[in-house]
DSSP file (Angstrom, degrees, kcal/mol; ACC not computed):
  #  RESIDUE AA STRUCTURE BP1 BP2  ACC     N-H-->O    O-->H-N    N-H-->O    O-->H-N    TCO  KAPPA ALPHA  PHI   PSI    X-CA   Y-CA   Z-CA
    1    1 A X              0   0    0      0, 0.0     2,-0.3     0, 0.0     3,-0.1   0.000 360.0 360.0 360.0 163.7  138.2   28.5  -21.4
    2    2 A X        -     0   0    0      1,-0.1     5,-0.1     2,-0.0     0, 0.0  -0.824 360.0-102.6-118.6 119.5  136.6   29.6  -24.8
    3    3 A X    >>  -     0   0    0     -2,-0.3     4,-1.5     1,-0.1     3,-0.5  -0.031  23.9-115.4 -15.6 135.2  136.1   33.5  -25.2
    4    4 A X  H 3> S+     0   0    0      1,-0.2     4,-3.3     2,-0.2     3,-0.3   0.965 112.4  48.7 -67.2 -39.8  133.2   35.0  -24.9
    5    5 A X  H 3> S+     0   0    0      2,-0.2     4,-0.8     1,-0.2    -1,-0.2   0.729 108.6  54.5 -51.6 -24.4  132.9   36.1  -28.0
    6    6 A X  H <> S+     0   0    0     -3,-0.5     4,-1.3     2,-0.2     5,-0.4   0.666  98.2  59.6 -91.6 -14.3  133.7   33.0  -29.4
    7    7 A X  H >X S+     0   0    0     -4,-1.5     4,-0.8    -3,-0.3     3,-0.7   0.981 108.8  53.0 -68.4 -51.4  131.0   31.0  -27.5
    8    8 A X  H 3X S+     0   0    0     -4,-3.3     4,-0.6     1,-0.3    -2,-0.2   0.794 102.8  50.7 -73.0 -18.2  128.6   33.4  -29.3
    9    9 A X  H 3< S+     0   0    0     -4,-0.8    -1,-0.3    -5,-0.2    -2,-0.2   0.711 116.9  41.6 -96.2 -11.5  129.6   33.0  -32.8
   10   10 A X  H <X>S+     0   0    0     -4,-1.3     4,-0.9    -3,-0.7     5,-0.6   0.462 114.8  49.0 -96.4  -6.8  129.4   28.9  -32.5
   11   11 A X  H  X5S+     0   0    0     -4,-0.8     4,-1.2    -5,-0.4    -2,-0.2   0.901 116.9  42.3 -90.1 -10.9  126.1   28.8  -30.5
   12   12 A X  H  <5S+     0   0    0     -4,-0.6    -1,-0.2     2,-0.2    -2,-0.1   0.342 114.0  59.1-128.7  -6.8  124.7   31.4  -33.3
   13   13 A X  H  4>S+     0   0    0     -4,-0.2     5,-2.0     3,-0.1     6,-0.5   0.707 117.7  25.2-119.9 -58.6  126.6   29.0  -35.8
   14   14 A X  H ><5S+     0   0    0     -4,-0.9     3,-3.3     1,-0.2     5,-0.3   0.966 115.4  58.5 -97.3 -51.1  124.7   25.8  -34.7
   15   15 A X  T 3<<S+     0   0    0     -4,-1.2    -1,-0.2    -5,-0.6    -3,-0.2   0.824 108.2  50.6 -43.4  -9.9  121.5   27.2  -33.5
   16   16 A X  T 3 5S-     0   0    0     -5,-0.2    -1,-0.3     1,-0.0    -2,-0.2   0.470 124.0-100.5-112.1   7.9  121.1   28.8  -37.2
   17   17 A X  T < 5S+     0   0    0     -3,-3.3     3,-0.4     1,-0.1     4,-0.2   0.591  86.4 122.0  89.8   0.3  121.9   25.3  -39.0
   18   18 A X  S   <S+     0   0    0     -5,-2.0    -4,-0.2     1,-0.2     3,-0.1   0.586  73.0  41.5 -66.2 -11.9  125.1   25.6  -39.9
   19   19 A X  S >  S+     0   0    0     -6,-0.5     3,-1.6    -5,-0.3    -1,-0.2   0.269  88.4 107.5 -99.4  -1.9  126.8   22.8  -38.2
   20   20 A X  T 3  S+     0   0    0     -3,-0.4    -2,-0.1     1,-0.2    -1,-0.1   0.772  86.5  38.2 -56.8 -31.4  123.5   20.4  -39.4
   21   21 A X  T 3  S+     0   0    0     -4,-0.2     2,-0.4    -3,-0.1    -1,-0.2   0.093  91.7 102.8-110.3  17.8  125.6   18.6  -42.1
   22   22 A X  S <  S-     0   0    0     -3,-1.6     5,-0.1     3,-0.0    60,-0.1  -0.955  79.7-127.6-105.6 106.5  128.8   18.4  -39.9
   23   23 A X    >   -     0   0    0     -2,-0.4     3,-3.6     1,-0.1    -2,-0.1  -0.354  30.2-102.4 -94.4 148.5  128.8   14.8  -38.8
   24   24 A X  G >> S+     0   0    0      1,-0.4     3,-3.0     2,-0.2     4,-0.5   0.798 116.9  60.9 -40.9 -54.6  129.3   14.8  -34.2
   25   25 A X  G 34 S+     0   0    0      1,-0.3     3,-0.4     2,-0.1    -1,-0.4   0.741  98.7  40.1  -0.7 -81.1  132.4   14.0  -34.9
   26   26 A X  G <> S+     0   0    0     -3,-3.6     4,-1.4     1,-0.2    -1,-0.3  -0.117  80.4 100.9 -99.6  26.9  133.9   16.3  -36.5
   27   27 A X  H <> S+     0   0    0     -3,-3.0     4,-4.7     2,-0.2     5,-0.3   0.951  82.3  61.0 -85.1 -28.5  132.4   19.2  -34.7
   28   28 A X  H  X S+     0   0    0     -4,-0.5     4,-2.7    -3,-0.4    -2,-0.1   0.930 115.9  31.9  -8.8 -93.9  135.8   19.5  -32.8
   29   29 A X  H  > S+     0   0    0     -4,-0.3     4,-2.6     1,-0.2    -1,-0.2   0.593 115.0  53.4 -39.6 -36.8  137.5   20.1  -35.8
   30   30 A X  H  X S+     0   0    0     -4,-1.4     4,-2.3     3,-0.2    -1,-0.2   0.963 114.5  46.1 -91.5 -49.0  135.0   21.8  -37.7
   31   31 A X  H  X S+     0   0    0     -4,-4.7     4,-2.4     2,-0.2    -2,-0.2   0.852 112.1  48.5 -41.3 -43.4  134.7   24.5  -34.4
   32   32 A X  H >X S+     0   0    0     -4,-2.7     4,-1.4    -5,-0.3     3,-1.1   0.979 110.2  53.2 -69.6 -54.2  138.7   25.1  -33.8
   33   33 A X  H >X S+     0   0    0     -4,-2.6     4,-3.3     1,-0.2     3,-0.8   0.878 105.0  55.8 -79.1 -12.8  139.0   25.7  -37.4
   34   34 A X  H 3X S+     0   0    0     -4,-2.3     4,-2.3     1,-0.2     5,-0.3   0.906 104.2  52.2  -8.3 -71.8  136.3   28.3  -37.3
   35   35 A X  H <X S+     0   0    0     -4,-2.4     4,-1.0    -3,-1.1    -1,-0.2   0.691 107.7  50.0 -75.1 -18.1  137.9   30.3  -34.7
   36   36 A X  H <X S+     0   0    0     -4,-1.4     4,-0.7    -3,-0.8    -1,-0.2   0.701 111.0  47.2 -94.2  -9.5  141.1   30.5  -36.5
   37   37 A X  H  X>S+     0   0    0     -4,-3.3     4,-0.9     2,-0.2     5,-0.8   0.782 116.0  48.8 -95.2  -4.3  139.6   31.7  -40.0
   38   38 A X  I  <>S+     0   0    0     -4,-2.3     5,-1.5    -5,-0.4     8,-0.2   0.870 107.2  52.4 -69.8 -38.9  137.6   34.2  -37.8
   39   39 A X  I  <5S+     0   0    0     -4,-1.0    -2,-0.2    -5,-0.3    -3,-0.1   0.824 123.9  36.2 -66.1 -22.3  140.8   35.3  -35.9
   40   40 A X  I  <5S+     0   0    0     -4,-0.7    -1,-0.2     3,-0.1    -2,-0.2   0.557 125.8  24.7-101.7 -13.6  142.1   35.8  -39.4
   41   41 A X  I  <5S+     0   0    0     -4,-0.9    -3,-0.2     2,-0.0    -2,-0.1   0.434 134.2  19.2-132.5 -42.0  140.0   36.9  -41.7
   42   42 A X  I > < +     0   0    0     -5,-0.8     3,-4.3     1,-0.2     4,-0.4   0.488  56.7 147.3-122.8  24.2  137.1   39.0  -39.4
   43   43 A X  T >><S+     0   0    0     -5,-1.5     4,-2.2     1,-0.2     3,-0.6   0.625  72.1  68.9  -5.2 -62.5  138.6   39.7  -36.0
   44   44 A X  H 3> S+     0   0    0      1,-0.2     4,-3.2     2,-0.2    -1,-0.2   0.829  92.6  60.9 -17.0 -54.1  136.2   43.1  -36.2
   45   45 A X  H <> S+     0   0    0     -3,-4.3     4,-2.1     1,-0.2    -1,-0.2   0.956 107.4  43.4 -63.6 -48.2  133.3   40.6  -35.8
   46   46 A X  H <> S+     0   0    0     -3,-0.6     4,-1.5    -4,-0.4    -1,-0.2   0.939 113.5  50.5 -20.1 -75.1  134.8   39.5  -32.3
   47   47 A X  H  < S+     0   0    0     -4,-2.2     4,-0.3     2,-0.2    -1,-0.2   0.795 102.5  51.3 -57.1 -35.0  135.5   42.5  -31.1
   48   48 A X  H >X>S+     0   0    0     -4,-3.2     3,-2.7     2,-0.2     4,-2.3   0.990 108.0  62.3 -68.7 -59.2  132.3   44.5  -31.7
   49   49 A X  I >X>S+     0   0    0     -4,-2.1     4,-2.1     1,-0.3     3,-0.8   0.576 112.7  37.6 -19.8 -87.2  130.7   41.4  -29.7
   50   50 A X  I 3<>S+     0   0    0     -4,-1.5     5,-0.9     1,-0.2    -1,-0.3   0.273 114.6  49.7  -7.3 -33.2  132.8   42.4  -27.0
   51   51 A X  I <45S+     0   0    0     -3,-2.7     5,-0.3    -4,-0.3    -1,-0.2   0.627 128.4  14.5-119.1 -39.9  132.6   45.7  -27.3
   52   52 A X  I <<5S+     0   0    0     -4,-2.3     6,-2.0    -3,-0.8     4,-0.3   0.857 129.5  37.4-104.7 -38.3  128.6   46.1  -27.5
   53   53 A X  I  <<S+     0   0    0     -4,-2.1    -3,-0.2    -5,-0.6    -4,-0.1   0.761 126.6  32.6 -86.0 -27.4  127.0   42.9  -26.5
   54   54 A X  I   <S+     0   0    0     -5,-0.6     3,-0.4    -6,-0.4    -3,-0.1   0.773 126.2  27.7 -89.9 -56.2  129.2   42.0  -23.9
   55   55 A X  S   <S+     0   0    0     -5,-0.9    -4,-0.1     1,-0.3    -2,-0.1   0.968 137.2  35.6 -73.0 -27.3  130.9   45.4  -21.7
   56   56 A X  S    S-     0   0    0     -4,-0.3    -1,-0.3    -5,-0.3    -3,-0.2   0.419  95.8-139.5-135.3  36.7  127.9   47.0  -22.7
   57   57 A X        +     0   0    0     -3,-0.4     2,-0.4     1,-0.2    -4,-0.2   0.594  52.7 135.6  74.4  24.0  125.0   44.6  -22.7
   58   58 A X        -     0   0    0     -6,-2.0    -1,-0.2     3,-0.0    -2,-0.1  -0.745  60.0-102.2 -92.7 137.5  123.3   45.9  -26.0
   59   59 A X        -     0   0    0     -2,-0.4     2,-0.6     1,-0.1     3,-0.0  -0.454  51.0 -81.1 -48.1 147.7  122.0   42.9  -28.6
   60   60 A X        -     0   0    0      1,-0.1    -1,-0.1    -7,-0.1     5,-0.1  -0.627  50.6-121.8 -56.5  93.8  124.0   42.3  -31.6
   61   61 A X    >>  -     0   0    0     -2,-0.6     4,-1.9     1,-0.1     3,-0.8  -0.038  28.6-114.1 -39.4 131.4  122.8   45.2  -34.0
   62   62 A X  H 3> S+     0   0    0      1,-0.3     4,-0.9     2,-0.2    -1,-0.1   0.537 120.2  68.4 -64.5 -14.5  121.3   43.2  -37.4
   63   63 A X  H 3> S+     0   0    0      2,-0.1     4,-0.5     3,-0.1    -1,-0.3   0.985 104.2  38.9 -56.4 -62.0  124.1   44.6  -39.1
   64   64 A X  H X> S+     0   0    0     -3,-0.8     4,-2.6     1,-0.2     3,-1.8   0.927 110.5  55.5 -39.4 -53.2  126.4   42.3  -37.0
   65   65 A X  H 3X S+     0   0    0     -4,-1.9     4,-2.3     1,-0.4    -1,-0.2   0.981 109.5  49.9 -67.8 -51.0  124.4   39.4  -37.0
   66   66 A X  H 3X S+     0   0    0     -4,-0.9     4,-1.2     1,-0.2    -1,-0.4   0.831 107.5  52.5 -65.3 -17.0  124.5   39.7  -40.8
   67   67 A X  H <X S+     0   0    0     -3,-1.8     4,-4.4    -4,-0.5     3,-0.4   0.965 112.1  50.6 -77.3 -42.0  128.3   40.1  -40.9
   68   68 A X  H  X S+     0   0    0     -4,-2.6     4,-2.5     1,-0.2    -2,-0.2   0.893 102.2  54.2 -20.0 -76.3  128.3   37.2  -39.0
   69   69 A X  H  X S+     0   0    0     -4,-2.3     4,-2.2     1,-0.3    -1,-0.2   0.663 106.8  53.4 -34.9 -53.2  126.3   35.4  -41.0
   70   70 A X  H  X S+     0   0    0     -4,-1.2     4,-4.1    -3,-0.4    -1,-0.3   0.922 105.7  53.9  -1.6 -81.0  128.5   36.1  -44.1
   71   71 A X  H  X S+     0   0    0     -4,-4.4     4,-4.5     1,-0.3    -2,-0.2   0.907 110.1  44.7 -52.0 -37.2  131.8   34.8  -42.4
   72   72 A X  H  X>S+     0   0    0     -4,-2.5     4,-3.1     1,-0.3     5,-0.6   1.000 115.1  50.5 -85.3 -44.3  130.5   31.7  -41.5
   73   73 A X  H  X5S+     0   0    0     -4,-2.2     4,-1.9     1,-0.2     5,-0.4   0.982 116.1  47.1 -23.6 -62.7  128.9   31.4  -45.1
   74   74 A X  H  X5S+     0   0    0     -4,-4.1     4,-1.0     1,-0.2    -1,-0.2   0.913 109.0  45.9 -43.8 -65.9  131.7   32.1  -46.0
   75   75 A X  H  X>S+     0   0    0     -4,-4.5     4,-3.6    -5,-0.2     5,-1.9   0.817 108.9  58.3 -15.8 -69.5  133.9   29.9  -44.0
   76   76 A X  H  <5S+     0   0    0     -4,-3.1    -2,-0.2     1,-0.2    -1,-0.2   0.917 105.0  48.5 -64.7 -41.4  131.9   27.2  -44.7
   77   77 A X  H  <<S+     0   0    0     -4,-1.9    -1,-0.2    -5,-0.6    -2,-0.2   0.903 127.2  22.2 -65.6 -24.2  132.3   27.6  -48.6
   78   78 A X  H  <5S+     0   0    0     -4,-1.0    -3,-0.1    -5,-0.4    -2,-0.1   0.819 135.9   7.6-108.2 -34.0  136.4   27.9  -48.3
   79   79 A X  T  <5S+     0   0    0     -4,-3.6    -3,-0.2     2,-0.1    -4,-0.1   0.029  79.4 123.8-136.6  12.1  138.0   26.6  -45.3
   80   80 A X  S   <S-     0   0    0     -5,-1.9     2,-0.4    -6,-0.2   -50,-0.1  -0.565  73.7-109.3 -66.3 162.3  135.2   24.5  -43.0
   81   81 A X              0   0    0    -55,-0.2    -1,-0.1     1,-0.1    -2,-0.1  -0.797 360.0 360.0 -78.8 128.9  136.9   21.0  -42.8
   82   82 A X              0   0    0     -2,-0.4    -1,-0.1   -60,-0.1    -2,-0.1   0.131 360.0 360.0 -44.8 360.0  135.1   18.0  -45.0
C-alpha cells in the first residue's frame, strides 16, 4: 500500500497538471521516481501532511501546498524521467 501522504502529493501532482505531458505509460515510472526524490530531497513535506492533515484533520496550510508545489516544479525540472 502507498502512504498516505504519498497518495496526496501525486493526486495534488496530477490534478494540478503536472503529469499532463507524461505519456500513460510512463506514469509508473514517472510516480515511483517522485517519491524517491521527495524521500530525499523534502521528507518535511511528507511529514507535515501527516502530522496536520492527516492525525489532525486540518487542510494543507497554503504555505504547504506551495512547498509542494516547488518540489514537484522542481522535480520535474531535474530528475522527472523523460
Amino acid at each position: 500500500p502507498v502512504p498516505v501522504e504519498k497518495q496526496v502529493m501525486i493526486i495534488f501532482a496530477a490534478t494540478n497538471g503536472y503529469l499532463d505531458s507524461t505519456p500513460v505509460d510512463k506514469v509508473g515510472e514517472w510516480e515511483a521516481a517522485f517519491y524517491r526524490y521527495m524521500d530525499a530531497n523534502h521528507p518535511e513535506i511528507g511529514q507535515e501532511i501527516v502530522e496536520h492533515s492527516v492525525k489532525e484533520k486540518n487542510k494543507m496550510s497554503r504555505e504547504l501546498l506551495d512547498q509542494l508545489k516547488a518540489a514537484i516544479e522542481e522535480f520535474i525540472q531535474t530528475a522527472a524521467p523523460s
